[in-house]
C-alpha positions as CSV (number, residue, x, y, z in Angstrom):
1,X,-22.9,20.6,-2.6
2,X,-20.5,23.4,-1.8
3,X,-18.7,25.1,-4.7
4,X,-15.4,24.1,-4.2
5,X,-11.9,25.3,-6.1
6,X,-9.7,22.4,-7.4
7,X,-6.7,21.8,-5.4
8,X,-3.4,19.8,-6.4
9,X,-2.8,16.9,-3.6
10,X,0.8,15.4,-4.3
11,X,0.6,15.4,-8.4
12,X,-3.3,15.2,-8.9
13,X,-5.9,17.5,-8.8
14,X,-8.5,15.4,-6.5
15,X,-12.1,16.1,-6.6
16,X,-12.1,17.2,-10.1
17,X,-11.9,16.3,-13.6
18,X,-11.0,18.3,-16.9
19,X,-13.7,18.2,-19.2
20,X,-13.8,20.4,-22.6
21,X,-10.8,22.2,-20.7
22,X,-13.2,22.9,-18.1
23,X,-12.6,21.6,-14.1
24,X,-16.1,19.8,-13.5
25,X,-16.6,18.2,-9.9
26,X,-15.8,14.5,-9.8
27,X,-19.4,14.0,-7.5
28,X,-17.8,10.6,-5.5
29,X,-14.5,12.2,-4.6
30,X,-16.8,15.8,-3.5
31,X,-18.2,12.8,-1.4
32,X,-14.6,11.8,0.3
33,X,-13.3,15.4,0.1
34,X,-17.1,15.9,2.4
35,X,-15.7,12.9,4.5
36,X,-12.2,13.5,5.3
37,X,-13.4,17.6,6.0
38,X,-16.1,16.1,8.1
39,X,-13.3,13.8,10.2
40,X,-10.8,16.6,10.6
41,X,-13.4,18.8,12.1
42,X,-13.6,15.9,15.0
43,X,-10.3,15.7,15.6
44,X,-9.3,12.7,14.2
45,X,-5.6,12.1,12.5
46,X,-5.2,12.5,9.4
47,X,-3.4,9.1,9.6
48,X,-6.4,7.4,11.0
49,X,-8.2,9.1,8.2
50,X,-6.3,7.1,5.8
51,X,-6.1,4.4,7.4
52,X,-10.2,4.4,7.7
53,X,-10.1,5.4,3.7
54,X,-7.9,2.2,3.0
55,X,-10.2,-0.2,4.8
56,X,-13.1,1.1,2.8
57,X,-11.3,0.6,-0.3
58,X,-10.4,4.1,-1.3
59,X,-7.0,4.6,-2.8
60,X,-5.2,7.5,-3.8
61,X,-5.6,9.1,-6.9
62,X,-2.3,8.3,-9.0
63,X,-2.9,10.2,-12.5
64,X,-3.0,13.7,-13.3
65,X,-6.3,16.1,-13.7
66,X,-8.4,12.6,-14.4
């Protein structure tokens, strides 16, 4: 898997988790980060995106840095 950076999306930092005060890669949301990059390289909306992410039973992350 690529090294990513953690990034803030709305309040949370997605992807990630803080560990010993450390950011360690949340592996299954690296694999939806992978996903949604993967999609927007096709073209597809970023609406349908969600939408597609809902259906599958993927929902937002609502709490900070977890």
């Amino acid at each position: 898997m690529t090294k990513r950076k953690p990034i803030k999306i709305g309040n949370c930092t997605y992807g990630w988790r803080m560990e010993n005060g450390e950011w360690i890669e949340h592996e299954g949301e690296q694999r939806i980060i992978s996903r949604i990059e993967k999609l927007r390289a096709e073209g597809i909306s970023i609406k349908v995106i969600k939408d597609f992410l809902e259906t599958k039973g993927i929902k937002r992350k609502e709490k900070k840095n977890d």
